[in-house]
C-alpha angles and dihedrals in degrees: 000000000000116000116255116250085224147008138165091247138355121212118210112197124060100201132101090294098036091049096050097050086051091048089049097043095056086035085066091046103268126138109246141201123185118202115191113174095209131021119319106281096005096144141052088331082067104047109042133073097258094243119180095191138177094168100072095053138096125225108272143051095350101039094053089045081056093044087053082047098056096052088056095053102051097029111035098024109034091102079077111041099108092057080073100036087246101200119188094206099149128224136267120195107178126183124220092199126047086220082064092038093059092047083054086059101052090047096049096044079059088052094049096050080057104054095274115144100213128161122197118221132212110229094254093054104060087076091069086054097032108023096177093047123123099274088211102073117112101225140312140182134246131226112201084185095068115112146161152205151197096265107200079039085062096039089052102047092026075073108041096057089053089058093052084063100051102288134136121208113196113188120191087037110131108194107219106172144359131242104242127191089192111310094339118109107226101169151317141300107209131177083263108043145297131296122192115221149168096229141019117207118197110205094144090139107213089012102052099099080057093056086040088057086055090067094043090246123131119236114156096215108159129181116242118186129234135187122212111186110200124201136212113285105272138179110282099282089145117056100169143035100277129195143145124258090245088073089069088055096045090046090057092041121102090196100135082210130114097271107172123181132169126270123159136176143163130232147220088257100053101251124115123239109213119190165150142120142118132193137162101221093131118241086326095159091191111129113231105195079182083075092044092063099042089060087042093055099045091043078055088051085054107034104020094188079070083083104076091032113106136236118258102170144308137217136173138208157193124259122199100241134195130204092225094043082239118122121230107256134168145009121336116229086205094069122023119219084030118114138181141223107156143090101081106128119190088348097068100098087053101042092039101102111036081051091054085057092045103058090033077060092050091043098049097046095248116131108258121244102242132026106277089184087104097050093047112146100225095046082100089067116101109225120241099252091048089059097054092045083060097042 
């Protein structure tokens, strides 16, 4: 397909975020392009475990953007939910140690105080919700909010249903430049040809602090690498999303080192998705089976029976990471007509969707639903005066 002369936005970007700020925006009436420079879904959305989760997340900014996702999810778009194979599982956190436990109840009494619905659960207890757990943890809580889905499923009907409202998705398609009328960003320069628009939207995932350079603007998005190992389909033994307490404290860490702690969860097809692990180590491709068996081992601490499952395959990917664990949302005030949705990490599946309304609001003029001040783009410049005092 041939690339439009002129839309109201282009999206670049054709995975799970890209795709929901292109379903929303036509969705508002607004004439779309998707850009995507490799294959739909090519990126993190296809190489991650689809998790719409409440349970991972501090009070504050990301937990209510979670919160508005959710309700998209399950309101709005709920018509659609098995397209995506949507699956309301809940979520279990345990805890091996009480020290840990008692961390777990702090955290979830800040939850609570948000909307979250969160119950906590005695050691002994967790068997009648997990019976193959580990009988030794000291506690846990369960989420009953927690969900997933089938990521490169959302991102492809995501946009499809986008097209049958007006869009045009383009894959294959680099962007290598912007059009610019002064400072202002007015479309796009692509590896096969030009498109005037209104509005650029930079939803590249790990590359969108590279787009973002294009335009001279600063947004720190780094790639930081995860493993999923993934076992050979089994009767149903994991009925939930499990992980160790340890994974709410990596995901918060900005340590660029190898951290690796235990989820496991179970799918529709009978196989069992093991992770995680996050490092800074750029778009290094190399294969560690070092950090294959630490996550093995951990998943077997957790879930013992692990021990005699085999091994189906693994593969690994790269998150779009941020320095401050907020994504990028919203219009830039650097370059007018340039707007972000990026920086989400392991949470853009999730997220996906609340932040594709919440861009189609700001681009069509309509107040968004939630505060975006937290996610601005340019909060990662040092004011001037800031510079001087550290100079």
């Amino acid at each position: 397909m041939s690339l439009p002369r002129f839309v109201d936005v282009v999206v670049i970007g054709g995975g799970a975020v890209g795709a929901a700020c292109a379903y929303f925006a036509a969705r508002a009436g607004l004439s779309v392009a998707v850009v995507e420079r490799g294959a739909i879904a090519s990126g993190t959305s296809s190489a991650c475990e689809g998790n719409i989760l409440v349970s991972d997340k501090e009070a504050g900014p990301e937990l209510t953007l979670a919160q508005y996702s959710q309700e998209l999810w399950r309101g709005e778009l709920g018509e659609f939910g098995h397209l995506w194979e949507f699956e309301s599982k809940g979520g279990l956190v345990v805890s091996a140690r009480p020290g840990a436990q008692e961390n777990l109840v702090r955290l979830a009494q800040r939850q609570r105080a948000a909307g979250i619905a969160v119950e906590l659960v005695p050691g002994p207890e967790l068997l009648d919700i997990e019976p193959q757990l580990n009988p030794n943890m000291s506690g846990g809580a369960y989420y009953p909010q927690d969900a997933q889905v089938q990521p490169m499923l959302a991102a492809a009907h995501l946009l499809r249903l986008a097209r049958e409202r007006g869009a045009t998705v383009h894959a294959d398609t680099a962007v290598t430049g912007f059009l610019r009328l002064g400072d202002a960003v007015t479309g796009v320069v692509t590896s096969r040809g030009s498109i005037s628009s209104s509005a650029v939207v930079n939803a590249a995932g790990t590359w969108g602090g590279a787009v973002a350079a294009l335009a001279d603007v600063n947004v720190p998005v780094l790639p930081r690498k995860g493993y999923v190992l993934v076992t050979e389909p089994l009767p149903v033994l994991v009925h939930h999303k499990v992980y160790a307490a340890e994974y709410v404290d990596n995901v918060a860490s900005s340590d660029a080192g190898l951290q690796t702690s235990p989820v496991v969860e179970g799918t529709g097809g009978g196989t069992i998705l093991i992770g995680s692990s996050r490092e800074r180590v750029g778009f290094d491709k190399n294969f560690d089976p070092l950090v294959i068996a630490a996550m093995a081992g951990k998943a077997i601490a957790l879930f013992p029976f692990l021990s005699r499952a085999k091994a189906l395959r693994s593969y690994f990917g790269f998150r779009p990471y941020c320095p401050d664990h907020l994504p990028v949302i919203g219009s830039d005030p650097r370059a007018t007509g340039l707007w972000h949705a990026c920086g989400h990490e392991g949470a853009g599946i999730g997220l996906s969707v609340g932040t594709g309304a919440l861009i189609a609001a700001g681009l069509a003029g309509v107040a968004p639903a939630m505060d975006l001040a937290p996610f601005a783009p340019e909060r990662f410049d040092v004011p001037a005066a800031q510079e001087k005092a550290d100079a």
